[in-house]
DOBA-300801 format. One record per residue (C-alpha): residue number from 0; y, z, x. Coordinates in steps of 0.2 Angstrom, whole numbers, plus 5000, padded with zeros to 4 digits. Layout:
N
 num    y    z    x
 NUM    Y    Z    X
...
***
This chain:
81
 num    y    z    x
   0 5116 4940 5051
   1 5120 4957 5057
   2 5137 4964 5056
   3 5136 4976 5066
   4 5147 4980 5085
   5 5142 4968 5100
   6 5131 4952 5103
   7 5121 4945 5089
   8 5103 4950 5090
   9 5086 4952 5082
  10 5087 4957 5066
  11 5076 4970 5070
  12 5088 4979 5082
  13 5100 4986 5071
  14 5088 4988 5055
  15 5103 5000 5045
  16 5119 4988 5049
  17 5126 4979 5035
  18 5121 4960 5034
  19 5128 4944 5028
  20 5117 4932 5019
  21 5122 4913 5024
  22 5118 4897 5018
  23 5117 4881 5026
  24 5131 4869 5018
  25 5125 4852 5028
  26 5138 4854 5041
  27 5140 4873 5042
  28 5135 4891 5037
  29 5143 4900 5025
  30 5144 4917 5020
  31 5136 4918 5000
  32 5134 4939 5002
  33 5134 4956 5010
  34 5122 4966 5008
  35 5119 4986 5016
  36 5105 4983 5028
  37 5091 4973 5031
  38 5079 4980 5019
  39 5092 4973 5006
  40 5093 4958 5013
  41 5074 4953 5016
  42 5072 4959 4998
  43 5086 4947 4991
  44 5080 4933 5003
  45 5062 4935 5000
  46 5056 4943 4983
  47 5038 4947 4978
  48 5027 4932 4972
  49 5028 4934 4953
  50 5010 4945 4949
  51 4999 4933 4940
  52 4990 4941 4926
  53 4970 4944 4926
  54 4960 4934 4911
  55 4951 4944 4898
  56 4935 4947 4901
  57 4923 4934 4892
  58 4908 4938 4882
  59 4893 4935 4891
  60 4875 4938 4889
  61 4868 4950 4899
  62 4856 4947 4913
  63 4839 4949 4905
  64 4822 4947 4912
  65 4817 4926 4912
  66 4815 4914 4927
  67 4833 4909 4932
  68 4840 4904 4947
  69 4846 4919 4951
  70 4833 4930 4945
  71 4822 4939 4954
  72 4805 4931 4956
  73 4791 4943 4945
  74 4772 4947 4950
  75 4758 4937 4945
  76 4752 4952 4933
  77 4767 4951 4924
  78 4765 4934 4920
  79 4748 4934 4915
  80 4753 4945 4901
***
């Protein structure tokens, strides 16, 4: 919630005005923190998703001529050969 002078707007109005982080109690809100502006407070309220590493590359064999699935079809010479 902003703290800034007048009526209690968008979050977006007043981007630099300090803000108090509530939490809802089951009956009430209360105030668990100040922060300096908004940008603090979305990165208190919402931090980045944790970065997942990336597997090590596996050995694998390297695509070679043949008849796979995924190969690409060879002439009738080459198969005569």
């Amino acid at each position: 919630m902003p703290l800034g002078d007048g009526p209690h707007r968008g979050a977006h109005v007043d981007p630099e005005a300090p803000r108090a982080i509530e939490e809802w109690t089951g009956s009430e809100w209360m105030v668990v923190g100040v922060v300096e502006d908004l940008a603090a407070a979305k990165a208190l309220l919402y931090p980045p998703p944790p970065m997942q590493e990336k597997p090590a590359e596996w050995d694998r064999p390297a695509m070679d001529e043949g008849r796979g699935r995924h190969r690409k079809p060879s002439s009738a010479e080459d198969r005569d050969q």
